[in-house]
N, C-alpha and C positions, 0 to 999 in steps of 0.2 A: 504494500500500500504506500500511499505519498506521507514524505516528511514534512508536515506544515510548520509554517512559523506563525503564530497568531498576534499580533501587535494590537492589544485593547486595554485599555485601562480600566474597567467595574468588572470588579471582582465576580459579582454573578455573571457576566457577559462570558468571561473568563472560564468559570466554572464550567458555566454549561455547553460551552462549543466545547471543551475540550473533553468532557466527558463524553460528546454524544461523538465526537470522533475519535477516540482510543475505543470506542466502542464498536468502531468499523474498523477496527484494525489500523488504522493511523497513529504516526510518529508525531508527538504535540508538543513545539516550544511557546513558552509566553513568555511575551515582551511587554512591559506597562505603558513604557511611553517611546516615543520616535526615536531617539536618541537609542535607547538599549535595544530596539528592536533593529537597527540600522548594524550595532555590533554583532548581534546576534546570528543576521542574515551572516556575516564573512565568518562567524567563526561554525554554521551549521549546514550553509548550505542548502537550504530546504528546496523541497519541488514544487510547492507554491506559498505565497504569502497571504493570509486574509488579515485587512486592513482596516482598522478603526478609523472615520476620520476626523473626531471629537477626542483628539490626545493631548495631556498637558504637556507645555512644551513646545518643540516641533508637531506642528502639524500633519494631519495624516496625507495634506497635500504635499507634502513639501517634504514627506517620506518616501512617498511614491513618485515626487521626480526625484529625488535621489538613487532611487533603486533604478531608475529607467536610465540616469546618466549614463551606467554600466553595465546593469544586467538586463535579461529579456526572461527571470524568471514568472512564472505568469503569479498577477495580482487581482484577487478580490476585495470589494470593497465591502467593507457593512454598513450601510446605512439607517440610520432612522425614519422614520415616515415624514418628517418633516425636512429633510436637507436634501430635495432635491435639485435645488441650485447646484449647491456643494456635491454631489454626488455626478450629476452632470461633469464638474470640473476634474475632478477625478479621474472620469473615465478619460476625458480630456488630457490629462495628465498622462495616462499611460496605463489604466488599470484594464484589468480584461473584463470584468464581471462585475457585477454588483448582487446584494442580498441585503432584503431589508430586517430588519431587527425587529423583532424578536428571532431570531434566525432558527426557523424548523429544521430537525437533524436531516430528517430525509431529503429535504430540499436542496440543502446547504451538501450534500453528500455528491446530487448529484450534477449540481454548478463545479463541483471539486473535478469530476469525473469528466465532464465535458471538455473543462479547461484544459484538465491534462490531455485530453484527448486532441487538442489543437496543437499542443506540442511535437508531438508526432504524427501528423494524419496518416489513412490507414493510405499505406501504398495500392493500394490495390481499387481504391475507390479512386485515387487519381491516376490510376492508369487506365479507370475505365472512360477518363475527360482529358486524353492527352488532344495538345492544340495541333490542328491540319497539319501537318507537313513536319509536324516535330517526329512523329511516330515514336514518343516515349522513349530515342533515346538522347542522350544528351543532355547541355542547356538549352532550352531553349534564348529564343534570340527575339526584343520586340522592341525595336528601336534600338533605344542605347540602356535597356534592359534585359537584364539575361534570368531565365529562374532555372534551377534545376532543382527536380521534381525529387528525385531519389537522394540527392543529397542534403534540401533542406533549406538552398541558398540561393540567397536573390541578388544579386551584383549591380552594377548601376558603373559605366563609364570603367569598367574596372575594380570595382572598390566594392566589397559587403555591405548592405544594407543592415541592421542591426536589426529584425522586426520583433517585435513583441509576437505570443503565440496567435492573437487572436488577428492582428494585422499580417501573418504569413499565411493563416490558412484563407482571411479574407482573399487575398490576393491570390495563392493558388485558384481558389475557386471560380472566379469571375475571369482567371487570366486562360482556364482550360476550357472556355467557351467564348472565344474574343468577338467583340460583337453583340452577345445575347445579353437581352436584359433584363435586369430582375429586380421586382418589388423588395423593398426591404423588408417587409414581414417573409419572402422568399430566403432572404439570406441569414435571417434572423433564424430562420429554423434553420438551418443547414447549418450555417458556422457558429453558431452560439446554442444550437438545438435547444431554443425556445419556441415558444409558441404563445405569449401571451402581446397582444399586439403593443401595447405600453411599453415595453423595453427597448423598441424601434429606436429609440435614442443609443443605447450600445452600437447599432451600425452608423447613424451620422458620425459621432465622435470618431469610432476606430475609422472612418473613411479620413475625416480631418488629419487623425495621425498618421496614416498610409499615404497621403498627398504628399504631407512635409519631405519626407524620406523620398518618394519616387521622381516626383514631379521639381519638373525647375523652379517651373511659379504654379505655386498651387491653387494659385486664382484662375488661371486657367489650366488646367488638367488634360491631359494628354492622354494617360492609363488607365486612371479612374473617371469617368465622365460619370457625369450627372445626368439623367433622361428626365427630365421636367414632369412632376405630377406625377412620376411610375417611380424609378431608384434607381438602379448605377448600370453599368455595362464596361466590359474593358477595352480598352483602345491601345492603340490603332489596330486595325483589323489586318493590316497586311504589315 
């Protein structure tokens, strides 16, 4: 099972994610506040972070760009019902997921599960969406974009792309049908395997942070386009 790093400061909050996940057989650090949770990450290592963003101290925004400065471990967030602002910025920030607080085990189990799941996508479902002319093997080439599917990496002029998990599988998935376009509640269930239409905001954000990194000026997007009124498609087609 995954090594979590949990960064929350109330003590009940504490208590009960970690119980209800040592209870699925997961590995559980807690960190109280930004600062020890930020050590904690270098000396554990975890496979994913779930993130308070109501921490004294450093803030749980200004933890999770820290973590993004460096790593592409995947981050969820916990939120309250009322920080939607904040939880928006967040995702903004760098985070893959969010879960709202009082955070049900089961739920919270399997936002863990998905996430990691974007970490490695399954080879086998992206070779059933290799792009025309690539035939699966190689990098591909699109523009001054290159992906390669089996090893995980997206280059750009030469140079690694750093993606976060939810921003690499965005991108495999809309780049293995270039041209076709898809409703965000379409992508929402595929790369986030969601289904509640409200969380449509997870795909604006991770598109925002996909731009920064692909696109030269991400005001005008090249890769990722916008389809007015419907949701994204990848570009260029040839």
């Amino acid at each position: 099972m995954a090594r979590v790093l949990l960064i929350e400061d109330d003590l009940a909050v504490q208590k009960g994610v970690t119980l209800a996940l040592r209870r699925r057989g997961h590995e559980v650090e807690v960190a109280a506040s930004g600062e020890t949770g930020l050590l904690v990450l270098e000396r554990h290592r975890p496979d994913l972070v779930l993130l308070d963003l109501m921490l004294p101290g450093m803030s749980g925004l200004e933890v999770c760009r820290r973590i993004r400065e460096s790593k592409q471990v995947p981050i969820i967030i916990l939120s309250a019902r009322g920080d939607d602002i904040d939880m928006v910025v967040g995702l903004e920030a760098g985070a893959d997921d969010y879960v709202v607080k009082p955070a049900v085990g089961e739920v919270l189990e399997a936002r863990i599960k998905a996430v990691l799941r974007r970490v490695v996508p399954a080879q086998d479902d992206e070779a059933e969406r290799t792009v025309s002319g690539g035939g699966g093997v190689g990098p591909e080439r699109h523009g001054d974009l290159t992906i390669d599917r089996v090893a995980l990496i997206v280059g750009r002029d030469g140079a690694e792309l750093p993606l976060a998990p939810s921003e690499l599988k965005l991108l495999l998935f809309l780049s293995a049908a270039p041209g076709q376009v898809y409703s965000r509640q379409q992508l929402l269930e595929q790369v986030w395997e969601h289904s509640f239409y409200g969380d449509v905001r997870l795909v604006d954000a991770c598109v925002t942070r996909l731009r920064a990194k692909v696109e030269d000026d991400p005001r005008a997007p090249v890769y990722v386009r916008t389809v007015r009124g419907f949701g994204y498609r990848f570009g260029p087609v040839a």
